[in-house]
Each structure stands twice: as structure tokens, then as C-alpha cells.
C-alpha positions as CSV (number, residue, x, y, z in Angstrom):
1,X,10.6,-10.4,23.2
2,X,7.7,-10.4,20.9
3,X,6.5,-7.4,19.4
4,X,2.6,-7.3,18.0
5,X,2.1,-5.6,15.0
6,X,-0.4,-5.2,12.2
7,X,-0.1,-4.6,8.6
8,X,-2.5,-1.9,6.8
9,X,-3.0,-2.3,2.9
10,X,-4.2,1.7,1.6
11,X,-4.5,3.3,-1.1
12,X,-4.9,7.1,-1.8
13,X,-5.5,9.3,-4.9
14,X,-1.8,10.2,-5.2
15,X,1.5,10.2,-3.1
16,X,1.0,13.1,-2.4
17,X,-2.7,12.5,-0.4
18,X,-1.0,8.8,0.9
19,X,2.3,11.2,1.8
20,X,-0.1,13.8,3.9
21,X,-2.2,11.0,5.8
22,X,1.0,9.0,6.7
23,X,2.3,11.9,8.5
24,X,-0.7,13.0,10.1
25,X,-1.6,9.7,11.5
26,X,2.3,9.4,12.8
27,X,3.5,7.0,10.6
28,X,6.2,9.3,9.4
29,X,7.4,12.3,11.3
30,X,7.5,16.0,8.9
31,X,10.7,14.9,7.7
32,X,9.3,11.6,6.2
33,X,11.0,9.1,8.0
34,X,9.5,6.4,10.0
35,X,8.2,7.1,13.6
36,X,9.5,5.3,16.3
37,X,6.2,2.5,16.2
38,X,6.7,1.9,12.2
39,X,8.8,-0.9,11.0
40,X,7.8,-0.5,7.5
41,X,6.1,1.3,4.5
42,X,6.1,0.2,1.0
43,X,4.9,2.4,-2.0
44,X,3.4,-0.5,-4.6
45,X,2.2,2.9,-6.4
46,X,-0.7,1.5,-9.3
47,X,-0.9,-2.1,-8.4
48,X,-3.0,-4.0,-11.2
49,X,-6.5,-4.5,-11.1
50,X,-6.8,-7.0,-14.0
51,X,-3.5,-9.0,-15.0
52,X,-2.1,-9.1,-18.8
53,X,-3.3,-12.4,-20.2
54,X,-1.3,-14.1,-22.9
55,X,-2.5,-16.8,-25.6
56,X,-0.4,-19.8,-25.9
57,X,2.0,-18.1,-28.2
58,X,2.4,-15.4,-25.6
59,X,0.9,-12.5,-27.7
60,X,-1.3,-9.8,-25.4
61,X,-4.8,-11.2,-25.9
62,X,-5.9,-8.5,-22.8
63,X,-3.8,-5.6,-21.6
64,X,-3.1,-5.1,-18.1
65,X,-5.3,-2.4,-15.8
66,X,-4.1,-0.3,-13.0
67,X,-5.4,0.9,-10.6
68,X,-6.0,4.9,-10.5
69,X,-4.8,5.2,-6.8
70,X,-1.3,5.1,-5.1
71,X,-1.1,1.5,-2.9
72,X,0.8,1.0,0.1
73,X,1.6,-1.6,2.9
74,X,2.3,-0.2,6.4
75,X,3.7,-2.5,9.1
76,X,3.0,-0.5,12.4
77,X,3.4,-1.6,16.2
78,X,0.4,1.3,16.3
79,X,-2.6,-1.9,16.5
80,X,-5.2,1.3,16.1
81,X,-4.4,3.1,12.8
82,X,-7.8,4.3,10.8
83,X,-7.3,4.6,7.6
84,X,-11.1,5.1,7.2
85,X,-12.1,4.5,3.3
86,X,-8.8,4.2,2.3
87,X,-8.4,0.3,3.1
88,X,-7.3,-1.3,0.0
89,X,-7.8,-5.2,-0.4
90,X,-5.6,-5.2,-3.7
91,X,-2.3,-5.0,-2.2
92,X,-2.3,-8.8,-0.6
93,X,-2.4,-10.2,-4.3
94,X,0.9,-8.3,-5.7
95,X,2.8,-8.0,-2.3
96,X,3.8,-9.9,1.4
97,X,5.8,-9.2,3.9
């Protein structure tokens, strides 16, 4: 039996916000735990924006940036999820499923 699903990459301005929409869009039920079409969700929190680079000695020649917003990964048998603006195409470089 194959089951279609799709994976949604957001980001929101704090857990709380990512929290609120994830319930309201039925990915998890008032209690916070999955609804029955979610396999998975995955908090990556601040992902980076700009890696920490290193000189050949490994001293910090450039600290690392964050992100300001919370990241997370959604796998959902729900094909028809809009997360509007909140799309974020920084989680597929720090995280796969």
C-alpha cells in the first residue's frame, strides 16, 4: 500500500506562532500531538543562514548567522497544506527525511 505524502519546509517568528498555525491547519490536535494524516514534524528552531568558515588552522575567520525565525519540516498525507508566506527554502540544506 503506498501512501502519497508531501513534505512542507516553514518557518514562523517563534514557536509559539509555528505552534498556533500547526494546530489550526490540523497538523496537531489542541493537545499537540500529531493528527491522524501527520507522520512527522521536526522543530530545526534557527537553522543557519550563513555557515561558520574556518581558515586552515581552523580559527573562526566568519561567525555563523541564524536565522531570526523558528524552522520546521512537516511530513503530511494532507497534499493541500497552505502555509502561505511562511514557506521556508532553508530547511532542505541542514535537514532530510
Amino acid at each position: 500500500m503506498n501512501i502519497d505524502v508531501k513534505i512542507y519546509s516553514i518557518a514562523y517568528p517563534n514557536l509559539q506562532d509555528l505552534t498556533a498555525a500547526l494546530k489550526a491547519k490540523g497538523v496537531l490536535n489542541e493537545a499537540g500531538q500529531y493528527a491522524a494524516q501527520t507522520h512527522s514534524v521536526v522543530i530545526l528552531n534557527h537553522v543557519p543562514v550563513q555557515r561558520a568558515q574556518y581558515d586552515q588552522q581552523g580559527n573562526l575567520t566568519q561567525q555563523e548567522i541564524l536565522s531570526p525565525l523558528t524552522h520546521a519540516d512537516v511530513m503530511s498525507e494532507n497534499l493541500n497544506l497552505d502555509f502561505g508566506n511562511n514557506i521556508s527554502e532553508l530547511n532542505a540544506l541542514f535537514h532530510s527525511f
